[in-house]
C-alpha positions in Angstrom: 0.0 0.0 0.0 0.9 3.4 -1.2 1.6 6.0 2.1 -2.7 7.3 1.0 -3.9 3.4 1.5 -4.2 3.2 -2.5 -2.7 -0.2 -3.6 0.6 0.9 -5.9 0.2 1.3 -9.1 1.0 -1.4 -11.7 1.9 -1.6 -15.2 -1.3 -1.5 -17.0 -0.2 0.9 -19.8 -1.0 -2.0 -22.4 -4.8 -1.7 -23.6 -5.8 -2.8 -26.8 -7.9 -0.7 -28.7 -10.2 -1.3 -31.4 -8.4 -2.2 -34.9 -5.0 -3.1 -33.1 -3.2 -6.8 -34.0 -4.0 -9.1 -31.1 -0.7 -10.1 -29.5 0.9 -13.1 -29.8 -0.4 -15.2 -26.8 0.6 -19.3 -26.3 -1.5 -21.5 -24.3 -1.2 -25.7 -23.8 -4.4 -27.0 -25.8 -6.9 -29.2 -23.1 -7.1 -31.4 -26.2 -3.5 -31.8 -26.6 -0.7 -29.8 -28.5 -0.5 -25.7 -28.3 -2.5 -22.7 -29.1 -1.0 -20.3 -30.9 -3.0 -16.6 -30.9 -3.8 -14.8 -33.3 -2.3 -17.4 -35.9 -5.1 -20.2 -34.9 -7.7 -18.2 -36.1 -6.6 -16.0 -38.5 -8.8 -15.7 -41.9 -11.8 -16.2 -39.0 -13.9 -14.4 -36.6 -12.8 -15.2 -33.2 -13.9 -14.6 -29.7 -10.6 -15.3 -26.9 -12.4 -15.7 -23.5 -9.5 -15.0 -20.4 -11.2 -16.9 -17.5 -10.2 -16.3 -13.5 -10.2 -20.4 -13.5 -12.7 -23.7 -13.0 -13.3 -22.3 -8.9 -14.9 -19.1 -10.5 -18.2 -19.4 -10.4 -19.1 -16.5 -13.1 -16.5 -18.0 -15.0 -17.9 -21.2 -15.3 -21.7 -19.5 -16.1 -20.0 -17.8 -19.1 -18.1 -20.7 -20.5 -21.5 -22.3 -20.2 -22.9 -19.6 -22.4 -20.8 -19.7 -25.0 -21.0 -23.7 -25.2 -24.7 -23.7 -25.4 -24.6 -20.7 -28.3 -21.7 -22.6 -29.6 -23.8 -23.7 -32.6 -24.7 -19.9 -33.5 -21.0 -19.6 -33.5 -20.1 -22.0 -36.0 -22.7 -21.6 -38.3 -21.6 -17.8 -38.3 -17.8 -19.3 -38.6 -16.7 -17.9 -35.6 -13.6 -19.4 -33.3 -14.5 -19.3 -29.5 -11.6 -20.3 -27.5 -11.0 -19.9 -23.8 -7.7 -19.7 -21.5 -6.7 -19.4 -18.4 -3.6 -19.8 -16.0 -5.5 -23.2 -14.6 -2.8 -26.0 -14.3 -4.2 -28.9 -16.9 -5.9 -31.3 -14.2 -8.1 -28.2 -13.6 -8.9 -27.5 -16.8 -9.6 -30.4 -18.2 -12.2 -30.6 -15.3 -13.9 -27.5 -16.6 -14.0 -29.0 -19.9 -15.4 -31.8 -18.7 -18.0 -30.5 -16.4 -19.3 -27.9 -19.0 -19.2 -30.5 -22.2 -17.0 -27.6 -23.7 -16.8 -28.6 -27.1 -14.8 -25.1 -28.1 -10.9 -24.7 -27.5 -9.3 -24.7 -23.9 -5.8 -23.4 -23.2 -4.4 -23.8 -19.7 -1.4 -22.9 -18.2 -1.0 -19.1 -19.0 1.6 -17.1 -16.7 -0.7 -14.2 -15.2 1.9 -11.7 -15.5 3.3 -12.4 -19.1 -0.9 -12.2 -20.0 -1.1 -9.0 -18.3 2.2 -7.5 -20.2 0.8 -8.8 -23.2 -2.7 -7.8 -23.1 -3.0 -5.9 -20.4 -5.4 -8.1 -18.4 -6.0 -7.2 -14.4 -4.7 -9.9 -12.1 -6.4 -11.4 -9.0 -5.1 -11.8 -5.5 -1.1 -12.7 -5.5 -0.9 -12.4 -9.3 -2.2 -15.9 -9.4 -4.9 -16.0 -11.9 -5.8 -13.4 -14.8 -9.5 -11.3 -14.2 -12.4 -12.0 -16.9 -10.9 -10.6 -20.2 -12.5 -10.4 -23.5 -11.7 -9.9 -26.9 -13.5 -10.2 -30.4 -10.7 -10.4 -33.2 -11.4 -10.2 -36.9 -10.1 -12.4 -39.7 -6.9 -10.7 -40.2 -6.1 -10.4 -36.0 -7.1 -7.2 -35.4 -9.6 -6.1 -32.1 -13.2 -5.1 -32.7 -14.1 -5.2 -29.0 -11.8 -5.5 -25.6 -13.3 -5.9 -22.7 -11.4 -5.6 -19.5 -13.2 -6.6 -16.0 -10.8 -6.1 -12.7 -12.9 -8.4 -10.7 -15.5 -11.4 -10.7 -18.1 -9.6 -12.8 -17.9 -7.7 -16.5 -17.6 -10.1 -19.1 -18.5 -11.0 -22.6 -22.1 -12.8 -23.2 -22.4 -14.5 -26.1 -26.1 -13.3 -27.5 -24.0 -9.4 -27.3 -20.9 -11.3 -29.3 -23.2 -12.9 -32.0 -24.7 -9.0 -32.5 -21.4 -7.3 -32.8 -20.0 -9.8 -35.4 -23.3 -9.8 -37.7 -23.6 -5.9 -37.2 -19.9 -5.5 -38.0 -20.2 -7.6 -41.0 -22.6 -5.9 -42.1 -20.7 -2.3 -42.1 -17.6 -4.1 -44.3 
């Protein structure tokens, strides 16, 4: 604590803003092998989901969302994919749990997530707070969305509206 009782200030200078290339960001795939961001989904519509982990409860009612809207995802050809700093026991048990059928990535270091995309981090820099992003085809951000607690996060109806309203304006 700061000598006025703030908490010091950390690094959050990174922000990405709308039409800026989504960072290079490298996750252990649940299902076995790596995933490699933006380069996974580039040529695609993509939705990258930064979950606290499988204890968080909000967490665990949006990953739901998304799974059961993941068939208005496809059919728009849209990539969901979520990550999160879980070690692979625990996420596989989110996967599991949740019949997530979309891609997992586990095993992210909270601080190299928040230099990278400037995610907030939760209590001993141990997991990364609810972060959102919708990418277009080509990597860059149509929509960031940065929450620095439990609540303020993507839904997936909202997601489906952006995409076919920003289709619409190209």
């Amino acid at each position: 604590m700061t000598a006025t009782g703030d908490a010091p200030v950390r690094g959050h200078a990174v922000r990405i803003d709308v039409g800026e290339r989504f960072p290079v960001v490298r996750a252990h795939r649940v299902r076995g092998g790596k995933i490699v961001l933006p380069g996974d989904v580039d040529g695609r519509w993509a939705v990258i989901l930064f979950y606290r982990g499988n204890w968080c409860y909000y967490c665990k009612q949006q990953l739901r969302d998304f799974q059961e809207n993941l068939y208005r995802f496809r059919a728009a050809d849209v990539s969901v994919i979520a990550l999160s700093a879980d070690p692979e026991a625990e996420a596989r048990t989110t996967v599991r749990e949740l019949g997530i059928e979309f891609e997992v990535g586990y095993g992210l270091d909270p601080l190299d997530i928040e230099k990278s995309v400037g995610a907030y981090l939760g209590k001993d820099d141990a997991f990364v707070q609810a972060t959102g992003f919708v990418l277009r085809p080509k990597g860059r951000t149509v929509l960031a969305v940065y929450s620095s607690g439990a609540v303020g996060r993507l839904v997936a109806k909202d997601v489906l509206g952006l995409i076919h309203h920003a289709r619409k304006q190209e």
